[in-house]
N, C-alpha and C positions, 0 to 999 in steps of 0.2 A: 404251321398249317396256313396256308393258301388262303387268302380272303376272295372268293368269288368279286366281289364288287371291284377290285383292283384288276384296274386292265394290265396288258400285258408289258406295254411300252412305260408305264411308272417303272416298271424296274431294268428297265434298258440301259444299258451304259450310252446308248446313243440316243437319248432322249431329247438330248440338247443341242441337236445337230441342225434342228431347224429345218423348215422346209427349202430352203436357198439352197441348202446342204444337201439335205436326204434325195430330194428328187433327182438332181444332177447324178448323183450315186447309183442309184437307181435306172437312169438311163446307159448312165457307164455300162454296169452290170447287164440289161439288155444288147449294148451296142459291143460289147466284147464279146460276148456266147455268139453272135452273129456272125464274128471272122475266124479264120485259123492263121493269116498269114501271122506272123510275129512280130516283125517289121510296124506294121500298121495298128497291133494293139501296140506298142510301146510309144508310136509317137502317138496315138489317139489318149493315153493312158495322164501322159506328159500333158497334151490341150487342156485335158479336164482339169487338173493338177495347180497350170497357171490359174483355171477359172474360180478355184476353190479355194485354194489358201493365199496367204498372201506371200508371194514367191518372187526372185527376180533368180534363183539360178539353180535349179535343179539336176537330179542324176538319177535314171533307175539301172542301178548295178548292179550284175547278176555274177554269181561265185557256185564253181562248185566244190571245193573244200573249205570257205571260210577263211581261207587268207589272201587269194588273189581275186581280183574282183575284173571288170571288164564293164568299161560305162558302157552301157548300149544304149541310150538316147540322154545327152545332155541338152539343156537349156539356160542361155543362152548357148549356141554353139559355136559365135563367130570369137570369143578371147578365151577359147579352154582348149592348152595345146595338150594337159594330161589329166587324171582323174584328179592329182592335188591339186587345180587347178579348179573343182568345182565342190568337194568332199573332201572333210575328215575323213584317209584310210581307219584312224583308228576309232571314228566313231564308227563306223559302218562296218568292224570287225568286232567292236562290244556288242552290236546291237544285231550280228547273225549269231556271233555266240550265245548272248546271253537268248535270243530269240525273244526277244522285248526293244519294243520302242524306246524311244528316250528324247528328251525336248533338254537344249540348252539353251539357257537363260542369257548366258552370257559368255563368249567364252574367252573374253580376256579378261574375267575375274576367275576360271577356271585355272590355276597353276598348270597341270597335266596339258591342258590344249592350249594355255597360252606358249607352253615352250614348244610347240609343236610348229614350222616354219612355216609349213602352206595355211595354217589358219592365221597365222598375223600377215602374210603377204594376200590371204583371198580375201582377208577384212572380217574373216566370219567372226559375228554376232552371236545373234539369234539363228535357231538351227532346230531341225523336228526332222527324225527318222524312225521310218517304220521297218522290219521284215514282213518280206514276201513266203509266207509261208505256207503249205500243202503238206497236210499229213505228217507227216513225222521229218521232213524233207522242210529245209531254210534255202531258197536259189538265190538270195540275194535282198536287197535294201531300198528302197526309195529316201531320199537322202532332199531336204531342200532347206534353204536357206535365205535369208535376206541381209548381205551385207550392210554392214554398219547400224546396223538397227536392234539393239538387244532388246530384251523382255517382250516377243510377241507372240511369240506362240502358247498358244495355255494346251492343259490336260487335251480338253476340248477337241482341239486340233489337231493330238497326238491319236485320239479316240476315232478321228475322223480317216487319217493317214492310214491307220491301222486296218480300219474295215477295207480301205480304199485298195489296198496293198494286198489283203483277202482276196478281194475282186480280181486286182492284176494276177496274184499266182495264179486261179485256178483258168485262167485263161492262158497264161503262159504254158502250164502244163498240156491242154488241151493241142495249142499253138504246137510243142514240141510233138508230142506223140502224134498229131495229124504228119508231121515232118519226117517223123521216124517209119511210119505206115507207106509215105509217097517215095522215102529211100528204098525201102525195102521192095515193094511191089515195082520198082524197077531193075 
């Protein structure tokens, strides 16, 4: 039973998101419901993304069967000539499968990602992905990273990614079906 006196944010999973955090999030979520183009939520999605975690090379890739994916906005963009170049394909295919985040700690004490070639030549580390999820429907991964850097991302951050990732689907979805509305009425 419900204790009255217990507010509602005690039992939040994002209780500890801080206000640095939440409000940024918060305006995201205003500043996305605002546009339809798609183009402009992905790279707006990505600025907040650098702002928020601590990030030097990010990817929001979007799939629609769960095994081929399609960066659509990476970060940096000027030394990533393919998607292994900025992503684990096979973390970002556990994590629309499984449709759960996942934070790596390390991933050259990983055996599975250390023998995997693009994670020992991008130097990936430390690593937090969220899916983009809508309804019963997975488009895809927000995937970021900080080379050479292991152990920094906590729960925390993966809790943050994930609400973050919330945000970006249901704007994406919005983004597409405005698109599919402007195809059709032509």
């Amino acid at each position: 039973e419900a204790n009255p006196e217990t507010s509602i944010s005690e039992h939040s999973q994002y209780r500890d998101f801080g206000k640095d955090r939440l409000l940024p999030l918060l305006e995201l979520a205003k500043e996305l419901g605002q546009s339809l183009d798609l183009e402009v939520i992905l790279n707006r999605m990505m600025d907040y993304l650098f702002q928020l975690l601590q990030v030097k090379r990010a990817v929001i890739a979007l799939t629609d069967d769960g095994e081929n994916f399609s960066a659509r906005v990476t970060r940096p963009t000027s030394d990533m000539d393919s998607m292994s170049d900025v992503a684990s394909q096979g973390v970002l295919k556990q994590v629309v499968a499984s449709r759960e985040g996942r934070i790596i700690e390390d991933a050259s004490l990983d055996q599975k990602l250390r023998s995997n070639m693009s994670v020992v030549v991008s130097n990936i580390r430390a690593a937090v992905c969220a899916p983009i999820i809508v309804g019963d429907h997975c488009f895809g991964a927000i995937y970021a990273d900080f080379p050479g850097r292991p152990r920094l991302y906590s729960p925390a951050d993966l809790d943050f990614l994930t609400a973050f990732a919330s945000i970006a689907g249901v704007s994406l979805v919005n983004a597409r079906m405005t698109d599919q509305i402007r195809k059709t009425d032509r």
